[in-house]
N, C-alpha and C positions, 0 to 999 in steps of 0.2 A: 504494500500500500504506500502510496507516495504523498508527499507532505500536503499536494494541493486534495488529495482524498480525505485525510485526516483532519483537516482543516471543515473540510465540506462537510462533513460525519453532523458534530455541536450541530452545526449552522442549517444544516436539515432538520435536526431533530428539533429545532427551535422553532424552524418554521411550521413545523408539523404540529406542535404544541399550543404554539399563537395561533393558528385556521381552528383548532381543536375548541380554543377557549372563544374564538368570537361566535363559529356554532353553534356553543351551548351560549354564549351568552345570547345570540337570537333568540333561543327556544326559553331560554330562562327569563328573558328581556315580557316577552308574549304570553309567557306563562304567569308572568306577575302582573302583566296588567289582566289577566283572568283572572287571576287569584283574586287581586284588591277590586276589578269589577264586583265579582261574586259577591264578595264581602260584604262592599257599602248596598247592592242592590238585595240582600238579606237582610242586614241590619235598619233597611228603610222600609221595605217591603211586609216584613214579618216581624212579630215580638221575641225572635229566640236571643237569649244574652252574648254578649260580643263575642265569648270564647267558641260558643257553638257555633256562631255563625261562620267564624273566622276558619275550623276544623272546618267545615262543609265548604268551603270557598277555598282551601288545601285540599281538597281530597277531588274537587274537578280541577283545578291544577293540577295536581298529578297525572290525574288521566290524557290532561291536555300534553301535557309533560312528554310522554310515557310517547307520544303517539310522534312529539318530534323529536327526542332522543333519536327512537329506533329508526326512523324514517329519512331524520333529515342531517343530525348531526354526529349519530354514529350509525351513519347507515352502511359504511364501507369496514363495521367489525365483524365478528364470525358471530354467525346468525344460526350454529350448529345447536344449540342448547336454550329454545324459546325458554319451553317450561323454568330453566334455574334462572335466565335471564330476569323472567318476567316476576320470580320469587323472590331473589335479590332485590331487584328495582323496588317493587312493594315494601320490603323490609327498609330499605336504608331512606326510603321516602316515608314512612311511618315513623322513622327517626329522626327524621327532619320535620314532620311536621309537631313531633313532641316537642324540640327543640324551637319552631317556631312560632308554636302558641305556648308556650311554656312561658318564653318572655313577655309576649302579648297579658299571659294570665297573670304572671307577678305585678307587670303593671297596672293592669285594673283591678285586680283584688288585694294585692300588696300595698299599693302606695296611691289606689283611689284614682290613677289617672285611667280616666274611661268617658272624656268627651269626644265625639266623630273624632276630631281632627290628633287628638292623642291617641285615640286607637289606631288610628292610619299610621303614625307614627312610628309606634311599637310592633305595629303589622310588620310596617315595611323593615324596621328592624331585626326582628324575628328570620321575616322572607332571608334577610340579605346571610346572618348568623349561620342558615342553616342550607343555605345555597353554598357556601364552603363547604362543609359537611359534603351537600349530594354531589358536589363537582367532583374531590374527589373520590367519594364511594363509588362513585360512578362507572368512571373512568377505571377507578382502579379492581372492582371487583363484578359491576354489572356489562357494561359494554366493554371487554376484552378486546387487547388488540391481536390484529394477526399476527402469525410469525410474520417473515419474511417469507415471500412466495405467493402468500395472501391465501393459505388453507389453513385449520385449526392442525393443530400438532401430530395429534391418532391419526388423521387423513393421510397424514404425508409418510411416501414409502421412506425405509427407513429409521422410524421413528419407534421407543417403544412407548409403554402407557406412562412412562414418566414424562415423557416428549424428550428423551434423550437421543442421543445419536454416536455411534460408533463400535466397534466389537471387543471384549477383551474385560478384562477389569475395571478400564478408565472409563467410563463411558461420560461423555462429557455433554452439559447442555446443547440444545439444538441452536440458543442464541450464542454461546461462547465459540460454536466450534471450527475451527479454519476454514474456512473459503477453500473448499478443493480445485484447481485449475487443469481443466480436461479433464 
């Protein structure tokens, strides 16, 4: 590998990273103006208490969520495993939504602040707290990225159930292992 590859290596994987993060921030961008729609048009519309409504206004975000993850902002990750994919996703978005009405809840029951424009507030507070949280649960345990090749690991001849590669004793990751030429 030569200096101007090595050099190229960081500077890909950066770009790869920043297109990763304005993706999700589109989806995230859209998903919070559903979320705080939902919210203010429950909290006007019907008598349920801020915390309920604000849970039911996260929980069609999610779904809103859920549908541009997979479709639009990791739509080029391995789509082998919907069922764990879609169990994941549920789980770490139920932890984000504890996490974002959690804050919401301390402020209106904690310390009294619960006028519209405070609960908007600590909505958006909350939203933002626990959108660190889903960015990287996300990324790191729901929408997997490919290897290289662009097949899940078991796919690839080669490989065994560990996603290893090579014969013998050493068997070494499939991401560590030398470039074979020819």
């Amino acid at each position: 590998m030569g200096v101007r590859e090595a050099g190229a290596a960081p500077e890909a994987r950066l770009h790869r990273v920043l297109k990763e993060v304005v993706k999700f921030g589109a989806v995230g961008g859209a998903g919070l103006l559903v979320n705080l729609l939902v919210f203010n048009l429950v909290r006007h519309v019907t008598s349920l208490p801020v915390v309920r409504a604000s849970v039911l206004a996260t929980i069609v975000s999610i779904v809103f969520n859920y549908i541009g993850f997979r479709y639009f902002a990791y739509r080029d990750r391995d789509k082998t495993g919907r069922t764990r994919e879609l169990t994941l996703f549920l789980f770490f978005s139920v932890i984000g939504l504890v996490i974002e009405n959690g804050i919401l809840y301390t402020a209106t029951y904690g310390f009294g602040w619960d006028s519209p424009l405070q609960s908007n507030v600590f909505k958006f507070v909350g939203i933002g707290v626990a959108t660190l949280f889903r960015f990287w649960s996300y990324r790191s345990w729901v929408f997997k990225a490919l290897p290289p090749g662009g097949t899940p690991f078991l796919d690839r001849p080669g490989t065994g159930a560990a996603g290893t590669q090579g014969t013998g004793q050493h068997a070494e990751p499939l991401e560590a292992a030398p470039r074979r030429l020819g």
